[in-house]
C-alpha positions as CSV (number, residue, x, y, z in Angstrom):
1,X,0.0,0.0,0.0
2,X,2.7,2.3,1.1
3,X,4.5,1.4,-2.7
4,X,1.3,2.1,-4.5
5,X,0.6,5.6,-3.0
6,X,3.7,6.6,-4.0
7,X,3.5,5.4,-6.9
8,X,0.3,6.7,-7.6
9,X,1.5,10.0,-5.8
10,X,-1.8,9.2,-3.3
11,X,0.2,10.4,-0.3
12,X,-2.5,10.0,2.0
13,X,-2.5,6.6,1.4
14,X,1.0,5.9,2.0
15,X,0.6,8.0,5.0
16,X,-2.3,5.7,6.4
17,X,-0.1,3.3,5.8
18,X,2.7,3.9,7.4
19,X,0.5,4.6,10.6
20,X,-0.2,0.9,10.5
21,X,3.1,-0.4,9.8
22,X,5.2,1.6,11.7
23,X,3.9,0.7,15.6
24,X,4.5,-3.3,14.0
25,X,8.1,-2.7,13.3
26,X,9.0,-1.0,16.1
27,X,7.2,-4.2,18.3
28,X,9.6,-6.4,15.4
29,X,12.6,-4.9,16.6
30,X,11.6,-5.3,20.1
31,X,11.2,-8.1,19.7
32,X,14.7,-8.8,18.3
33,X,16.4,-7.0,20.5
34,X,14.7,-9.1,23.7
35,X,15.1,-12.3,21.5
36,X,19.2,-11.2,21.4
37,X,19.1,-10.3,25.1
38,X,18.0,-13.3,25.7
39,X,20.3,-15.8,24.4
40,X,23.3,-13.8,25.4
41,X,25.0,-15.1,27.8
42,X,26.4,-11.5,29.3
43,X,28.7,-11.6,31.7
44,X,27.9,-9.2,34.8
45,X,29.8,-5.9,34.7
46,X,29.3,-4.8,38.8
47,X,29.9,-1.2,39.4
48,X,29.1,0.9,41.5
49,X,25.7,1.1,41.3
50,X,23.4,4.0,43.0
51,X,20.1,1.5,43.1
52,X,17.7,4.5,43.5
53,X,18.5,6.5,40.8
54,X,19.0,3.6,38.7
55,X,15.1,2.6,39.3
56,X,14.2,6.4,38.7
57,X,15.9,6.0,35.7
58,X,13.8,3.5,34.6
59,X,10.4,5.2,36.2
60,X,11.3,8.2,33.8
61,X,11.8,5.7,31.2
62,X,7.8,4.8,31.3
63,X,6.5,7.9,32.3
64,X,4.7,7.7,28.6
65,X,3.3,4.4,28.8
66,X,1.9,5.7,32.4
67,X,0.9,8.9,30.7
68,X,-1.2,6.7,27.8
69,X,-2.9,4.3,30.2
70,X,-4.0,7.7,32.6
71,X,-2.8,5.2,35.3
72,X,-1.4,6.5,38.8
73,X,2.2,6.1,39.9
74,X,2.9,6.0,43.5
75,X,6.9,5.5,44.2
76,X,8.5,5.3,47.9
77,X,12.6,5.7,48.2
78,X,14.7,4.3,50.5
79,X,16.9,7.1,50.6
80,X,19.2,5.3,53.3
81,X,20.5,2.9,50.3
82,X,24.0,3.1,49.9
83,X,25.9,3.1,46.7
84,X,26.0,-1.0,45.9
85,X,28.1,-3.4,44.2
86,X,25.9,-4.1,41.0
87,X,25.4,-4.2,36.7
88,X,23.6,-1.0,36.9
89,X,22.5,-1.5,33.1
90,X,21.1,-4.8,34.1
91,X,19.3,-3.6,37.2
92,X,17.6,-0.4,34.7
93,X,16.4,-3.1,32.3
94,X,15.4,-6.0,35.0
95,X,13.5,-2.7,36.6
96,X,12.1,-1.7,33.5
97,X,10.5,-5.1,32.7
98,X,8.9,-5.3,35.9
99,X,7.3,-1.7,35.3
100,X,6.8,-2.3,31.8
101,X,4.9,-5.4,32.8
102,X,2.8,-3.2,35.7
103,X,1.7,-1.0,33.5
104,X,0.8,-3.3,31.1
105,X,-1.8,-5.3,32.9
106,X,-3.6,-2.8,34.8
107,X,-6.9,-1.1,33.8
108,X,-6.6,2.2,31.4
109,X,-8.7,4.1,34.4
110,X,-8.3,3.8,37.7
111,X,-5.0,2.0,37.4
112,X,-2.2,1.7,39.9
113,X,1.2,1.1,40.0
114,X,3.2,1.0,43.0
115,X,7.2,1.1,43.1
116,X,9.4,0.7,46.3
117,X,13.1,0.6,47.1
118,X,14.5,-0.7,50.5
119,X,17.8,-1.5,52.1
120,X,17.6,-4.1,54.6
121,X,20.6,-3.5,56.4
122,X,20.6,-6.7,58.8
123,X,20.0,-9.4,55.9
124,X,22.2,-7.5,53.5
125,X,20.0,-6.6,50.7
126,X,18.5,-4.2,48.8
127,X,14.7,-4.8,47.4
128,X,12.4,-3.6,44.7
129,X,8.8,-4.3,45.2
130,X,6.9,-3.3,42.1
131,X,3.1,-3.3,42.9
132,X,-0.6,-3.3,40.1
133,X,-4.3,-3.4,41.1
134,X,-4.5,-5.1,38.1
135,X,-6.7,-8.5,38.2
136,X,-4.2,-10.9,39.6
137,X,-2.7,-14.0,38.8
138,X,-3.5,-17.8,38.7
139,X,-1.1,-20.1,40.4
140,X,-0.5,-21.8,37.1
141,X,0.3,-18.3,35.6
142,X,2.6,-17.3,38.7
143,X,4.1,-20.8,37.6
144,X,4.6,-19.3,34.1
145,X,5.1,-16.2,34.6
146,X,9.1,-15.7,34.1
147,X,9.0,-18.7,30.9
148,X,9.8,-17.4,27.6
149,X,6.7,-16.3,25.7
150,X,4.2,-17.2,28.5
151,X,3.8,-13.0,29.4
152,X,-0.1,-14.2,29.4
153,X,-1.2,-10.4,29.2
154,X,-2.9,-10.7,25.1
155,X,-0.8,-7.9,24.4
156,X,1.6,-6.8,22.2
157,X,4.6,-7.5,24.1
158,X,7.2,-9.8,23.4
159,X,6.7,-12.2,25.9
160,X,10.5,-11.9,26.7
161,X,10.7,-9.2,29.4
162,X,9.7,-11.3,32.7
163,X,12.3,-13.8,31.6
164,X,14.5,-11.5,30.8
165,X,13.9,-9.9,34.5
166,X,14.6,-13.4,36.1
167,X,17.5,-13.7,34.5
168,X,19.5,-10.7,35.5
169,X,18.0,-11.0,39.1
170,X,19.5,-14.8,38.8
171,X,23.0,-13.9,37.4
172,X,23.4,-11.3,40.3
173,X,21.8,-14.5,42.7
174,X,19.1,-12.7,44.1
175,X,15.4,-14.0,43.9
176,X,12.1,-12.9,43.4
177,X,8.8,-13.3,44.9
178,X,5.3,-13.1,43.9
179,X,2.5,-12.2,46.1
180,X,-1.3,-12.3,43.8
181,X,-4.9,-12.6,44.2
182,X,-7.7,-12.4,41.6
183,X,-8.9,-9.1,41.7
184,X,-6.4,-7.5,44.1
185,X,-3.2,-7.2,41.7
186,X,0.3,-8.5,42.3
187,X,3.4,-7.8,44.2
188,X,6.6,-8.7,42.7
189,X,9.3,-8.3,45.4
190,X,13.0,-8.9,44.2
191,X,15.7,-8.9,46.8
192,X,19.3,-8.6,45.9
193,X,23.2,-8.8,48.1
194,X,23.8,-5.5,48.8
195,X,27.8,-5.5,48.8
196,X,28.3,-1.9,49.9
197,X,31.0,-0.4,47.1
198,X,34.1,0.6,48.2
């Protein structure tokens, strides 16, 4: 279509067009780029990492998406975090997938996602607790949830950022925990060894 407008010098056709295409190759390379994240296997790169402003960084990331859904953002800082021995580009894009996936599955109204940073001095960690009011999971989804492709949202997504989440939160052996009901959202809660830097 885009060919024969401009062929046919019918630019607001090939306009129309490229409305259409355009949002699916951006979701293609996504999509490549996730699919490539994926099956690297990156080697950490720990620096030191300042964990707030490296979740702020990817709050301001989304601030769109957030802006498109009208949904609410509520974030609470820990501001007694110190500096930490982590990939700081992993931890933006682990972060960012667990937003990204927040935002994704609650309503377009009356939609709320809750972000949370904590140093918990006496176990030696620092946490992220990303919260939705979105409709909650199964158990067989929380079983699926961090499986390649099994995102279980009917979007558009890749299906490659929960995994992709996991994955940096394994490498830097933290964990991650899931607390859901139907109909009163989900809590995902990712604790990580806070080696203070030197």
């Amino acid at each position: 279509m885009i060919d024969f407008g401009l062929r046919t010098n019918q630019m607001h056709r090939a306009k129309r067009s490229w409305d259409i295409l355009k949002p699916n190759l951006e979701r293609l390379r996504k999509f490549m780029l996730d699919m490539l994240d994926y099956s690297k296997d990156r080697n950490l790169e720990l620096d030191a990492c300042d964990f707030n402003r490296v979740v702020q960084g990817a709050i301001e990331s989304l601030k769109s998406q957030l802006k498109q859904k009208k949904s609410k953002l509520n974030i609470r800082i820990d501001q007694h975090i110190p500096t930490v021995e982590l990939d700081s580009e992993r931890i933006h894009e682990m972060a960012l997938n667990l937003i990204l996936n927040a935002i994704d599955v609650v309503e377009n109204v009356g939609g709320v996602v809750s972000v949370e940073t904590k140093y918990i001095e006496e176990q030696g960690i620092v946490r992220l607790s990303v919260t939705d009011n979105g409709s909650g999971m199964s158990e067989e989804m929380k079983k699926k949830i961090f499986m390649p492709f099994e995102s279980g949202k009917n979007k558009f997504g890749t299906g490659l950022g929960m995994a992709i989440a996991k994955q940096i939160i394994d490498q830097h052996d933290g964990k991650i925990d899931i607390e859901t009901a139907p109909k009163k959202g989900t809590t995902f809660r990712v604790s990580l060894p806070a080696k203070v830097a030197k």
